[in-house]
C-alpha positions in Angstrom: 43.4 120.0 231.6 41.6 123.1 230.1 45.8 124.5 229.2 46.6 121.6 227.5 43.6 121.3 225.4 43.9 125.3 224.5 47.8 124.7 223.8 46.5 121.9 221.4 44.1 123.7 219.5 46.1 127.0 219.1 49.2 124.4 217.8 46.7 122.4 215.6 45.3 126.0 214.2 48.5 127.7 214.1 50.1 124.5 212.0 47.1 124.8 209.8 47.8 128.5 209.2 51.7 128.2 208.2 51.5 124.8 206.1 50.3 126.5 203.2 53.7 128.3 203.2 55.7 126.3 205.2 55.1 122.3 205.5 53.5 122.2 202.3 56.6 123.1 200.3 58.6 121.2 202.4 56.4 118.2 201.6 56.8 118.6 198.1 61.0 118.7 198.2 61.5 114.6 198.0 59.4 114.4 194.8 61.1 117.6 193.4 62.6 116.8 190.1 64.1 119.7 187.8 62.0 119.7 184.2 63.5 122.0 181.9 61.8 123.3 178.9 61.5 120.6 176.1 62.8 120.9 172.9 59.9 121.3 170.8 60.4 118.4 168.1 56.6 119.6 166.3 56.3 122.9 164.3 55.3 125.8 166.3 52.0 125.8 167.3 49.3 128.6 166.4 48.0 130.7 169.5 45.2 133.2 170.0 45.5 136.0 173.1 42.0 136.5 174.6 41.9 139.2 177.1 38.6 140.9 178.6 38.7 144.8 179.3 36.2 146.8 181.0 36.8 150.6 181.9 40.3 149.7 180.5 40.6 153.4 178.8 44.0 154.6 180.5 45.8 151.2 179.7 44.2 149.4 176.5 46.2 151.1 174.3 49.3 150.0 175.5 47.8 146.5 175.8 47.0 146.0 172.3 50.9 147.1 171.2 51.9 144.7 173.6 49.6 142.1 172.2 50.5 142.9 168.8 54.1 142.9 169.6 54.1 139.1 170.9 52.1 138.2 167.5 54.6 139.3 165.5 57.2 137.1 167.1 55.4 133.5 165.7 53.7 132.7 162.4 50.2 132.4 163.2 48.7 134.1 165.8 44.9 135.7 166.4 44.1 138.6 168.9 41.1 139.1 170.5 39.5 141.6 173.1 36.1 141.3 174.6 34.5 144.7 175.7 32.1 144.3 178.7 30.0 146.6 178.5 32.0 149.5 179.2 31.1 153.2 180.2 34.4 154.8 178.5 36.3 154.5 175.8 37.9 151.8 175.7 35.9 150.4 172.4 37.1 153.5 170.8 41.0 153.3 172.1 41.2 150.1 170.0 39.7 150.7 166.5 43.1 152.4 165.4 44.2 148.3 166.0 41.2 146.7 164.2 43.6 145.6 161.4 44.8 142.9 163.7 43.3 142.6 166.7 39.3 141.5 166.4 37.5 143.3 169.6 33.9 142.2 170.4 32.1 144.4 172.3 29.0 143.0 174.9 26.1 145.0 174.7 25.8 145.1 178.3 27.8 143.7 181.7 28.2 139.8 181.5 31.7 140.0 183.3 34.9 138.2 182.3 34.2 134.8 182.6 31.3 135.3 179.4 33.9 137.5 177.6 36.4 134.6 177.6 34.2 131.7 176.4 32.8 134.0 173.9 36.2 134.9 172.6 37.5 131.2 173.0 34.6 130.0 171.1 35.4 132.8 168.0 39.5 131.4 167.7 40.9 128.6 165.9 44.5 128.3 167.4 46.3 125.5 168.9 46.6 127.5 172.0 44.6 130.0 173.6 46.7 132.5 176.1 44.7 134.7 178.6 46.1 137.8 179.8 44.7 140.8 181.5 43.8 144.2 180.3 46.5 146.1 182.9 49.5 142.9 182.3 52.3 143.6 180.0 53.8 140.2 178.8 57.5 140.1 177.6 57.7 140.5 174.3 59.1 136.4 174.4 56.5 134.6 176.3 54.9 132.9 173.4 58.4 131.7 172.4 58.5 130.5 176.1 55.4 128.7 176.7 55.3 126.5 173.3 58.0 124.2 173.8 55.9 123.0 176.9 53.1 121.9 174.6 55.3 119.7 173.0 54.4 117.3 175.9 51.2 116.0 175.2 50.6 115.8 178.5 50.3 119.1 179.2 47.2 121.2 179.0 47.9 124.4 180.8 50.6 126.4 180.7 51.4 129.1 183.4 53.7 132.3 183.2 55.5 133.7 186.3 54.1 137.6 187.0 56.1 140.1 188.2 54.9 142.8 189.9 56.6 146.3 188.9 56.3 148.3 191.9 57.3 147.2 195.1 58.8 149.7 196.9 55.2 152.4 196.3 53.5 151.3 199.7 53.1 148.9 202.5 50.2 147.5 201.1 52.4 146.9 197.5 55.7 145.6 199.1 53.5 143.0 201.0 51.6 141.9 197.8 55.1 141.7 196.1 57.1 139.5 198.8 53.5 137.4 198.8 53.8 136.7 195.3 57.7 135.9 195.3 56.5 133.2 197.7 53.0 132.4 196.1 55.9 131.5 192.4 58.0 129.7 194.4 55.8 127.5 195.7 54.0 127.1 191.7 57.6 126.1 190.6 58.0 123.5 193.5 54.5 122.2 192.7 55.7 122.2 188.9 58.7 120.3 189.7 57.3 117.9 191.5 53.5 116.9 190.7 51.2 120.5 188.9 50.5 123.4 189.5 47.8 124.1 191.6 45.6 126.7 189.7 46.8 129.9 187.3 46.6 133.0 187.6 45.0 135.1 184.8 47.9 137.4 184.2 49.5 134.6 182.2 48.6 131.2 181.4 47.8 128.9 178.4 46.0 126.2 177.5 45.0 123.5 174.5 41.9 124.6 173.3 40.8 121.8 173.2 41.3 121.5 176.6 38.9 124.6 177.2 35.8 123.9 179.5 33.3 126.4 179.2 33.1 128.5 182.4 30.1 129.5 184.3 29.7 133.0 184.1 29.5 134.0 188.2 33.5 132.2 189.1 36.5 132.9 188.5 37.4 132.0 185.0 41.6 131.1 185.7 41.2 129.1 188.4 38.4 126.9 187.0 39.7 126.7 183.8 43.2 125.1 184.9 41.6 123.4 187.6 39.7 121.5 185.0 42.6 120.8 183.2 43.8 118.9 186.2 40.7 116.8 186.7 40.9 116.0 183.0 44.1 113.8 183.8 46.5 116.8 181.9 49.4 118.4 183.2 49.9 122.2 184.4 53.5 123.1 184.9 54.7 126.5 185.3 57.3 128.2 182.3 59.6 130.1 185.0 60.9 132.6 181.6 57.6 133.4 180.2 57.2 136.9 182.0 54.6 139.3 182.7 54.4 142.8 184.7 52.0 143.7 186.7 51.6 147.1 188.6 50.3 146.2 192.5 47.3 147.8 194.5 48.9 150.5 196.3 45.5 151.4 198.2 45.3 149.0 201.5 41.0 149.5 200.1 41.6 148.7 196.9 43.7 145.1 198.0 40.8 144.3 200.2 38.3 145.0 197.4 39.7 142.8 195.3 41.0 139.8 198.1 37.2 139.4 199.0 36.0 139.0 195.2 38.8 136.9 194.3 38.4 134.7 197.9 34.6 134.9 196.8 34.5 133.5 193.1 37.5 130.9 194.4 35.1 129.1 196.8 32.5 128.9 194.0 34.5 127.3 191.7 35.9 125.4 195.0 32.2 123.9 195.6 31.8 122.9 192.0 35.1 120.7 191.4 35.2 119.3 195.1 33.4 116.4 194.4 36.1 115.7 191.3 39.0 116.2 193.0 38.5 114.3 196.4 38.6 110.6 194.7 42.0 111.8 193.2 44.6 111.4 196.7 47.4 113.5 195.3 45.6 115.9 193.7 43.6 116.6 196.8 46.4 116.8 198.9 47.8 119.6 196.5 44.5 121.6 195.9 43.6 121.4 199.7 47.5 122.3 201.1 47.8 125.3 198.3 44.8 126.5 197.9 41.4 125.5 200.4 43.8 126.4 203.7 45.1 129.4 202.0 41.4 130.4 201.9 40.6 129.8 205.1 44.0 131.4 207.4 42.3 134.0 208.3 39.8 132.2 210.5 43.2 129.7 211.4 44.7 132.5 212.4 41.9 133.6 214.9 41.5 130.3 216.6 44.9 129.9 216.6 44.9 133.4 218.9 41.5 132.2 220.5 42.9 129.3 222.1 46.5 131.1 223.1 44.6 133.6 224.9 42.6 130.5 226.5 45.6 128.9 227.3 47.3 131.9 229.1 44.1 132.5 231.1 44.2 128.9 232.4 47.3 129.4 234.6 47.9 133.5 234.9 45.1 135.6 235.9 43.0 137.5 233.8 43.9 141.1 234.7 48.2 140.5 233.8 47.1 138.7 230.8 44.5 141.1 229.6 47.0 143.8 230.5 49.7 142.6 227.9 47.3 142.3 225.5 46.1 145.8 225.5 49.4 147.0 225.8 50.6 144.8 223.0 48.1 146.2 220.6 48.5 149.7 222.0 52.1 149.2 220.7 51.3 147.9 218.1 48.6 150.9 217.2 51.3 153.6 217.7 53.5 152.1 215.5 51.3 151.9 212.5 50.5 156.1 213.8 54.3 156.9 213.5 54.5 155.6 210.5 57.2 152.6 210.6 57.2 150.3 208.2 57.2 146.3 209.5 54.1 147.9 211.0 52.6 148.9 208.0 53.0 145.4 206.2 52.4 143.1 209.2 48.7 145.4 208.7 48.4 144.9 204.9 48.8 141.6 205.3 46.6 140.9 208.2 43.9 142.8 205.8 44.5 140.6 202.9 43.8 137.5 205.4 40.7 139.3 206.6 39.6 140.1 203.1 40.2 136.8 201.9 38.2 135.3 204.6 35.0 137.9 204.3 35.6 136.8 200.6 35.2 132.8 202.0 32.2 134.5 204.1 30.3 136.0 201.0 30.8 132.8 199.2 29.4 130.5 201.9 26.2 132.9 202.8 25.7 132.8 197.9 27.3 135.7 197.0 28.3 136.2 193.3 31.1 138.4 191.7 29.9 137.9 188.1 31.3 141.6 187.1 34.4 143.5 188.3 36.0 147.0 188.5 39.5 147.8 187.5 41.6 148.4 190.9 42.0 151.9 190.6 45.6 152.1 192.1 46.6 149.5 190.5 46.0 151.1 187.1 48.4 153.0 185.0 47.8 156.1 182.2 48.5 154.5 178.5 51.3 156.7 176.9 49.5 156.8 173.3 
């Protein structure tokens, strides 16, 4: 009796673990419909980039050509950069751009979710694209997000990021083959119902689809979530591209997993009670994104109740034994360097650092500010 309900419970948490990944996609295959890029039959919209910088001195240079670059590929568009408060020079890295790019600097720390509504509030385009400070965009990716605004339907926009450096540690190659998967699954959701919440190295919106965002959450996440709720459409442009460089510092990852897992479950507990009425929605947003948030903990029931199980017909001593044995292999693996090793760790830190993240949130924790990931940070070249 006690076997069969441990076997039960470690299947019922080890299912809930993989169907972000794995039976959640699958689910989503029937209703999969290809949706290629309208024509747009309305003349080209006007955008504004908004991006928020703070300690940004080794990589804001570069950012603003970028910016300026993808401005000078459509007739009207406004740049802006919000300045949080920062201890270097980043203010004074962009006054050579002040020509075209308006930069606001805070007087003090409000964090990135005040420096977008502040800038969204200054613009006047059609479209408002958010970017980060350390995210080159391809020069095109204007041209490729505006024919999805020709839908009226459509409120949000999201690019596909790329991250530029796979092969420069465990830690990175794990983040990278995370995000191929994390894309595919946004282009499945795309193709068949939304997609489930941007990420703020790339995505646009309607301005007037803007909600103004509380300034201790994450501002991507609540900001295209809202767009959902509204009744709009968020679909994914697979061809509007931007590069990212990866954490390479197994710290650094777990830094930012638990401030990221953090502000998520704030915005989670202020839209809950708008998205449960909505069935598909739900679905979606609990599949992708609330059991994503929560594997960690799967994961340790899941191996709670396997152990349970195993103990419930072998002795304790054998069963004990392998276990110590297995993570005494596992151990020297990691010590002689070899690489499966290495990632299977990364990874298990990300799902620890995304569940302390959930932790933090639950016990009122707040991420209002943030520091630049410092390995994930590259020196400008003017």
């Amino acid at each position: 009796m006690i076997f069969w309900l441990c076997i039960s419970l470690f299947a019922v948490f080890f299912l809930l673990s993989i169907h972000p990944f794995v039976t959640y996609p699958l689910t989503l295959l029937p209703f999969r419909r290809s949706r290629k890029a309208p024509v747009a039959a309305t003349p080209m919209p006007s955008f504004a980039i908004c991006v928020c910088a703070y300690n940004e001195e080794r990589t804001i240079a570069e950012k603003a050509r970028n910016m300026i670059a993808l401005a000078d590929t459509v007739p009207r568009c406004e740049l802006f950069v919000y300045v949080d408060g920062g201890t270097d020079g980043t203010f004074e890295r962009l006054q050579p751009f002040a020509d075209r790019i308006t930069v606001v600097a805070g007087e003090a720390r409000r964090g990135k979710s005040h420096g977008m509504n502040v800038l969204v509030e200054k613009c006047t385009a059609d479209i408002v694209v958010f970017s980060d400070a350390n995210v080159e965009l391809d020069r095109n990716a204007l041209l490729e997000l505006a024919p999805w605004f020709s839908d009226r339907s459509v409120g949000c926009v999201c690019g596909h990021l790329v991250y530029s450096n796979p092969d420069e540690s465990a830690m990175a190659s794990s983040g990278s083959l995370y995000w191929r998967v994390e894309e595919a699954i946004k282009q499945l959701e795309s193709d068949a119902f939304n997609v489930i919440g941007a990420d703020g190295s790339l995505f646009a919106i309607r301005r007037s689809a803007h909600h103004v965002v509380p300034d201790d959450i994450i501002d991507d996440f609540y900001v295209s979530m809202m767009v959902l709720i509204d009744g709009m459409r968020v679909v994914r442009a697979p061809t509007a591209l931007a590069y990212e460089k990866s954490a390479t510092n197994t710290y650094d990852e777990f830094r930012r997993k638990i401030r990221i897992a953090c502000q998520a479950f704030n915005v989670h507990r202020l839209i809950w009670p708008r998205i449960w009425p909505k069935p598909a929605l739900a679905y979606c947003y609990v599949s992708h994104r609330l059991l994503k948030w929560l594997i960690g903990y799967n994961l340790l029931f899941a191996a709670i109740f396997l152990l349970g199980a195993l103990l419930a017909i072998f002795p304790p001593a054998p069963v004990l034994t392998v276990v110590a044995l297995l993570a005494g292999a596992f151990g020297a693996l990691l010590a002689l360097g070899f690489g499966p090793a290495q990632k299977m760790l990364a990874i298990l830190l990300s799902f620890a650092g995304t569940s302390w993240g959930v932790w933090r949130s639950v016990r009122g924790d707040r991420f209002q500010t943030w520091t630049p990931t410092p390995s994930a940070r590259t020196s400008s070249q003017g």
